[in-house]
C-alpha positions in Angstrom: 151.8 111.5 133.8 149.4 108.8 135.8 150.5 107.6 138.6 152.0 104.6 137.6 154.6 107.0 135.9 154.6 109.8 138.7 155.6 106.1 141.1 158.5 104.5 138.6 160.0 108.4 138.1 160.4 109.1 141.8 160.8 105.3 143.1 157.8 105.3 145.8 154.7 102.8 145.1 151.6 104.2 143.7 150.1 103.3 147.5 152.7 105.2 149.4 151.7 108.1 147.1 148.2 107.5 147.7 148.8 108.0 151.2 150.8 111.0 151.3 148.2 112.6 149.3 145.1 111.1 151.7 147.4 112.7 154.8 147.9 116.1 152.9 151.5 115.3 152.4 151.7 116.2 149.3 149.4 118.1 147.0 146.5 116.4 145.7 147.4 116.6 141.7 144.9 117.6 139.1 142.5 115.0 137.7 141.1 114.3 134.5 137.6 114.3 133.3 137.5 110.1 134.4 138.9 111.8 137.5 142.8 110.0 137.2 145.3 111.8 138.7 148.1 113.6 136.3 151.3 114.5 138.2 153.5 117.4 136.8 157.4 117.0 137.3 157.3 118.9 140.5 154.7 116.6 142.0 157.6 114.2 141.0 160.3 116.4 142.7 158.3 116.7 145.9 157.8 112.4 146.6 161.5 112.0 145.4 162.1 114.3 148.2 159.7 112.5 151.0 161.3 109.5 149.7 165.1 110.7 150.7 163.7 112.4 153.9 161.7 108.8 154.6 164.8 107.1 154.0 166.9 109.6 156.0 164.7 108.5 159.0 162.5 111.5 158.9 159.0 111.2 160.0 155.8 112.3 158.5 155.8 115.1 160.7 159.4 116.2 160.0 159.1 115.3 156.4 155.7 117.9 156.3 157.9 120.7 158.2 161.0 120.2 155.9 158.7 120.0 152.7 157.1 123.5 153.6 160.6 124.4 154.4 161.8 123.5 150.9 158.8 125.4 149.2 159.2 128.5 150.9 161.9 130.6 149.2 162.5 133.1 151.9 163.2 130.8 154.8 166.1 131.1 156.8 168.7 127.8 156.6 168.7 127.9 160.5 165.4 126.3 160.6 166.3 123.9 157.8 169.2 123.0 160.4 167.4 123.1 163.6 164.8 119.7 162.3 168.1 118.2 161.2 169.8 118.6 164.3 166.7 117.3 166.9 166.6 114.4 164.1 170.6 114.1 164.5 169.5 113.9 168.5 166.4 111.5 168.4 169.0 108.7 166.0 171.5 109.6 168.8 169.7 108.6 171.6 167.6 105.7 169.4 171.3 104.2 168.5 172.4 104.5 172.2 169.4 102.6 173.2 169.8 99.6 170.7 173.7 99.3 171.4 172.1 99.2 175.8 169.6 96.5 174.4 172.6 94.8 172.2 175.0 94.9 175.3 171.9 93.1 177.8 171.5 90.8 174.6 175.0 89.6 174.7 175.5 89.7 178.1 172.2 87.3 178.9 173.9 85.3 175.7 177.3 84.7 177.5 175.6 83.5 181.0 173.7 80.7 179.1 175.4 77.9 179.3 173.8 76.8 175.5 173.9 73.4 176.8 170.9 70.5 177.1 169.9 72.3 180.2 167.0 73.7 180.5 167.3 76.4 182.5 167.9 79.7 180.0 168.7 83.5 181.5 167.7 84.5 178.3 163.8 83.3 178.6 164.4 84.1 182.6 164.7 87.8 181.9 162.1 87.8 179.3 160.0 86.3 181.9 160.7 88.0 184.1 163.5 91.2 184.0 163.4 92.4 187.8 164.6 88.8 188.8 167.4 88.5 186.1 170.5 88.5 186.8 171.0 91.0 183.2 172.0 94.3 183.3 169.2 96.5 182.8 170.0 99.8 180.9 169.6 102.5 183.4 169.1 100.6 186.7 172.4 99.3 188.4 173.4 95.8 188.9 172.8 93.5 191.7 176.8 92.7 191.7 176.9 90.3 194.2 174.6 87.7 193.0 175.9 88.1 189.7 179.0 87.2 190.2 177.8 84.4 192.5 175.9 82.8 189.6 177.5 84.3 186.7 179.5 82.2 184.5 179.7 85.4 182.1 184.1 86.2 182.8 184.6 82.3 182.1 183.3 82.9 178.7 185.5 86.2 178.4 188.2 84.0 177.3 186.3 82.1 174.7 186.1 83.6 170.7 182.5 84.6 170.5 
């Protein structure tokens, strides 16, 4: 099959395939005479595979280790677990790191007044983070000013 077919079958783009072959991803497939490329059904079983491990979160790198996994036969499943589980760790620690970013988000949301003012805390920290008065993940608070200028626990009450 061209690629167009090899792309429908396993549901990545003819330029994503492209790539993965330019990056030795996958296997450069034999080419005709005109020099097209003709995929076999285990070309297309190998990018249906980067495409679940893409999807999965995977990166190239992983996805290259687990496809030379998958090929050979006599590896042990340990190693088939042990990329899992550092991938299990690195979504861990990225999904920790968005809900920090989400809970300074809110928290710089809930001290603007949202008013006709212009004074913002939100564009204040961007500005400038070591001056806000937002938590930062990581470094503590500066309490006391906080609370001085914070209107934050009002808001507490209100339905977000």
């Amino acid at each position: 099959m061209n690629i167009g077919q090899a792309a429908k079958a396993s549901n990545v783009t003819a330029k994503m395939i492209r790539y993965y072959e330019s990056i030795g991803l996958i296997t450069a497939p034999v080419r005709t005479q005109a020099n097209y490329r003709v995929y076999a059904n285990d070309d297309v079983h190998a990018l249906r595979f980067v495409k679940r491990a893409r999807n999965l979160g995977f990166s190239i790198e992983e996805v290259r280790e687990l496809l030379a996994l998958w090929r050979d036969k006599s590896r042990a499943s340990a190693d088939v677990k042990s990329v899992a589980m550092r991938h299990v760790q690195d979504l861990e620690t990225k999904i920790s790191e968005l809900q920090a970013m989400a809970r300074t988000l809110s928290h710089l949301a809930r001290t603007c007044h949202g008013d006709g003012r212009p004074d913002c805390p939100i564009l204040a920290d961007l500005a400038d983070p070591a001056a806000s008065l937002a938590p930062v993940p990581g470094k503590p608070r500066r309490k006391a000013r906080h609370e001085a200028d914070c209107a934050c626990h009002e808001d507490a009450a209100l339905p977000a």
